[in-house]
ROSE-4610 file (N, C-alpha, C; in Angstrom, 1 decimal, always signed):
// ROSE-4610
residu = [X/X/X/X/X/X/X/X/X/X/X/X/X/X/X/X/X/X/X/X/X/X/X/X/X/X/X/X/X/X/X/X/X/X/X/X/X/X/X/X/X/X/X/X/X/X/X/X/X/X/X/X/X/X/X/X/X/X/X/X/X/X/X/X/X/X/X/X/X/X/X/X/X/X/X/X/X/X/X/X/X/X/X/X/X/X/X/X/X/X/X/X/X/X/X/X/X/X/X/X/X/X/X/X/X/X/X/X/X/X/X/X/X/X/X/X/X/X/X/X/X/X/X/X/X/X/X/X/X/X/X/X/X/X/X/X/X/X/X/X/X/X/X/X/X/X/X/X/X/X/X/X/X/X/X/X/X/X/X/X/X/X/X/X/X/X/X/X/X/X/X/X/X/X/X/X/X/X/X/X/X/X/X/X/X/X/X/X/X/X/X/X/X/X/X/X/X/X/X/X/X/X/X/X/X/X/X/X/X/X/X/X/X/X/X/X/X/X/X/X/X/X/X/X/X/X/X/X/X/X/X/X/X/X/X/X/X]
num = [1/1/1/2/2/2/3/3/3/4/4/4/5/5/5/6/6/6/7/7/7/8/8/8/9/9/9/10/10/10/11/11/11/12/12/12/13/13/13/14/14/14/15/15/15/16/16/16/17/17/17/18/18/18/19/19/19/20/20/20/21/21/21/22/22/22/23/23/23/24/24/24/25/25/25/26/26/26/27/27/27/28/28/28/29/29/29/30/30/30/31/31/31/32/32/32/33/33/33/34/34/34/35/35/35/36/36/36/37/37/37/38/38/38/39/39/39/40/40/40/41/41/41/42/42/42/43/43/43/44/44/44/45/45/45/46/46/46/47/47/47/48/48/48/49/49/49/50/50/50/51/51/51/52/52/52/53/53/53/54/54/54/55/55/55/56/56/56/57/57/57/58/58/58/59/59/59/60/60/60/61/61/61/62/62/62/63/63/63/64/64/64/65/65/65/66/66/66/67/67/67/68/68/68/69/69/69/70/70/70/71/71/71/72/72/72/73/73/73/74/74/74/75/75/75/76/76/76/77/77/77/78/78/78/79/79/79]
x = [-27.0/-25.8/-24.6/-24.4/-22.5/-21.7/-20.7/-19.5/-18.5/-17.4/-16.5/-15.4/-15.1/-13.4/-12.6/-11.4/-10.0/-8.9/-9.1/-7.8/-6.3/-5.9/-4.5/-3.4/-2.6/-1.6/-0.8/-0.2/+0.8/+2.2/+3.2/+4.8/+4.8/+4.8/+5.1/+5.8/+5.2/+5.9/+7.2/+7.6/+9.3/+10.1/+9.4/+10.3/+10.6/+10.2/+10.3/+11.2/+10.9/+10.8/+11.0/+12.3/+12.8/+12.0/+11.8/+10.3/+11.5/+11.0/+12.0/+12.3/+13.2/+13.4/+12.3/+12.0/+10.7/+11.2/+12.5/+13.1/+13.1/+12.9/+12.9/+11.9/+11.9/+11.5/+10.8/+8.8/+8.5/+9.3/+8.2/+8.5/+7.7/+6.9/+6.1/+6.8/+6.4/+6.7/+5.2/+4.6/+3.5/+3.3/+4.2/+4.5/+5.9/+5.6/+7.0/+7.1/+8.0/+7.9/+7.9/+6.9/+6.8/+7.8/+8.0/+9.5/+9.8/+10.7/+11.5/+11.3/+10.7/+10.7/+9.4/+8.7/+7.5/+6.4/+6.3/+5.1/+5.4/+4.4/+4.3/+3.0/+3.4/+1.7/+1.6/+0.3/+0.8/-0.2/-0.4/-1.8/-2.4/-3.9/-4.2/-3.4/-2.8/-1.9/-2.9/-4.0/-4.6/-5.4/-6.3/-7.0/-8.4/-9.1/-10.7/-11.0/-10.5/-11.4/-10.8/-9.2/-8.7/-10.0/-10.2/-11.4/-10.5/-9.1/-8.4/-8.1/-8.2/-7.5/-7.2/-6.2/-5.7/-4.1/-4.0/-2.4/-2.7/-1.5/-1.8/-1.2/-2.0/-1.0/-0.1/+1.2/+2.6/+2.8/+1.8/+2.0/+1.7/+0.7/+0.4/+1.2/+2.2/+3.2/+4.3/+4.4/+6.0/+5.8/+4.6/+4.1/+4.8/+3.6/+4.0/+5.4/+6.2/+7.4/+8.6/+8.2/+8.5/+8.2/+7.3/+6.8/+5.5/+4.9/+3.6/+2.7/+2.1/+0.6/-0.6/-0.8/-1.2/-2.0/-3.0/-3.2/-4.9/-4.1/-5.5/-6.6/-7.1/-7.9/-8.4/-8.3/-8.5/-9.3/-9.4/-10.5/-12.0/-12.7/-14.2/-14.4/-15.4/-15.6/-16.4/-16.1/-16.8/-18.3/-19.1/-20.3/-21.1]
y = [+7.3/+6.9/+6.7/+5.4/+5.0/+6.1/+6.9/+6.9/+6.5/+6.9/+5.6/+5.9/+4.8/+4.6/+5.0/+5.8/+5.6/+4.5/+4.2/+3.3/+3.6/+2.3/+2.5/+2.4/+3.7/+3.9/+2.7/+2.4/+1.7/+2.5/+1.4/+2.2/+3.0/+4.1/+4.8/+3.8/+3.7/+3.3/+3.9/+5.1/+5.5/+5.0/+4.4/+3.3/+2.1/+1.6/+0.5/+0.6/+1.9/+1.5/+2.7/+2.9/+4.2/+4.4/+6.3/+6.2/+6.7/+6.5/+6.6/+8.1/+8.5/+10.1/+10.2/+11.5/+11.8/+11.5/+11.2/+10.8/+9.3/+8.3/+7.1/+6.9/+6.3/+5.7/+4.2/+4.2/+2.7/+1.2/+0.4/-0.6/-0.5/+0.8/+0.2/+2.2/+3.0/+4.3/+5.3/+4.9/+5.2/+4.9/+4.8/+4.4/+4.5/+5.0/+5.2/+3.9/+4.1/+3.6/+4.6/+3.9/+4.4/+4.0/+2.9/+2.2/+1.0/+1.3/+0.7/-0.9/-2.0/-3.0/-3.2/-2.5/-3.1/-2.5/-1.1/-0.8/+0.4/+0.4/+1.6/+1.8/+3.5/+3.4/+3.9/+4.3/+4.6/+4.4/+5.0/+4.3/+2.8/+2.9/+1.4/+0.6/-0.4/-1.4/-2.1/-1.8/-2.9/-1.8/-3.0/-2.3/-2.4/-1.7/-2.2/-3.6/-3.5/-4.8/-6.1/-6.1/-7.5/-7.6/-9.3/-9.7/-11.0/-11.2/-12.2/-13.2/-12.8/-14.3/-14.0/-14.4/-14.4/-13.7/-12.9/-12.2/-10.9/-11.1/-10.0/-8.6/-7.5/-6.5/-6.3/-5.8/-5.3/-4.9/-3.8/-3.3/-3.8/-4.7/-6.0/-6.7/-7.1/-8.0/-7.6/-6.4/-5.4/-5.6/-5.1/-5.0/-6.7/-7.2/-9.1/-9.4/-9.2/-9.9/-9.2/-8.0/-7.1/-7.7/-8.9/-9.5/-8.8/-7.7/-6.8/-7.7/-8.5/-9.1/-8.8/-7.3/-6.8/-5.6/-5.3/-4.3/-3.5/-1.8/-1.3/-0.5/-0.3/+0.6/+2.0/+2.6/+4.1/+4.8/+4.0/+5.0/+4.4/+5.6/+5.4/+4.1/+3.6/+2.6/+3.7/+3.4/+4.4/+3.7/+4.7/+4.5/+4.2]
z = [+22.3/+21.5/+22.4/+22.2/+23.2/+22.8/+23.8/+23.6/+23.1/+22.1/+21.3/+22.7/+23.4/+23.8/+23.1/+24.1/+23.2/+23.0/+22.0/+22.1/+22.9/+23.3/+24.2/+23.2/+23.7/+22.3/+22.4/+21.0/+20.7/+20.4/+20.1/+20.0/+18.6/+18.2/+17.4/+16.0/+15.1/+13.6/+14.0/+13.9/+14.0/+14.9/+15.8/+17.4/+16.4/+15.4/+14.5/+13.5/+12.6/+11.5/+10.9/+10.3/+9.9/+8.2/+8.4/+7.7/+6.0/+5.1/+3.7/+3.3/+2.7/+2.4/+1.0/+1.1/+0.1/-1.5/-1.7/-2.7/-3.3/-2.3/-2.3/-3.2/-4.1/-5.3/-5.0/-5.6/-5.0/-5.6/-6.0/-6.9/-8.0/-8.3/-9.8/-9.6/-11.1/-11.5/-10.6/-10.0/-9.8/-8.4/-7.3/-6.1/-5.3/-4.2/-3.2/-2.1/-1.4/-0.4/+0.9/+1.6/+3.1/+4.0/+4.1/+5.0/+3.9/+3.6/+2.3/+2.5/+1.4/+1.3/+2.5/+2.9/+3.6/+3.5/+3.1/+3.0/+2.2/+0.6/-0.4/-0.5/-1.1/-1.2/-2.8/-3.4/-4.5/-5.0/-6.5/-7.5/-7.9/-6.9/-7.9/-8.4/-8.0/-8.8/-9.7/-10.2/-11.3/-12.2/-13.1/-14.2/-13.7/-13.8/-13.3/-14.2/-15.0/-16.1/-15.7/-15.1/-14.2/-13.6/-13.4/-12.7/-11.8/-12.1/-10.9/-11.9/-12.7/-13.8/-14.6/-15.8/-16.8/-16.7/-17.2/-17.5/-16.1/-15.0/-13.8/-14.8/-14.4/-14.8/-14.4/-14.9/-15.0/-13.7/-12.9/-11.9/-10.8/-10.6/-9.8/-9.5/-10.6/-10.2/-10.1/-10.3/-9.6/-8.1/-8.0/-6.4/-5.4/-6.3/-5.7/-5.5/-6.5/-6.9/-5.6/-5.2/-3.9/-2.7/-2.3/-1.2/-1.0/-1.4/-0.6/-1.3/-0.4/-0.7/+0.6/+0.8/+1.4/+0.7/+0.4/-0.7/+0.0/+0.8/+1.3/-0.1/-0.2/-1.4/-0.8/-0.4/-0.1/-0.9/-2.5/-3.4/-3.2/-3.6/-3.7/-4.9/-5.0/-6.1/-6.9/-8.5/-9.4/-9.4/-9.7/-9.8/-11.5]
């Protein structure tokens, strides 16, 4: 089995990008902001049963209307 390499560090997020007070409030009720206006994190913005078409949910498009069209998923998929 290979060895993994280390990656060569990069500049720290805080050399960038001042990180939000734990108070800071996202853009949907169900989300904060990490660094304000660029990156939140927060519950699933959708419904399982959205399939990409018809009416976006509420929280989908709080998210959009914010500019974040960048969306990581962190949960397991249900089985």
């Amino acid at each position: 089995m290979r060895g993994v390499e280390a990656c060569g560090t990069v500049d720290p997020v805080r050399d960038r990008f001042q990180l939000c007070a734990e108070d800071i409030y996202g853009p949907t009720d169900r989300s904060y902001w990490v660094v304000k206006g660029r990156f939140a994190a927060g519950a699933y913005p959708s419904k399982p049963e959205y399939g990409g078409s018809g009416q976006i949910p509420k929280s989908l498009e709080l998210l959009l209307d914010t500019g974040i069209d960048m969306f990581i998923n962190l949960t397991q998929d249900y089985l």
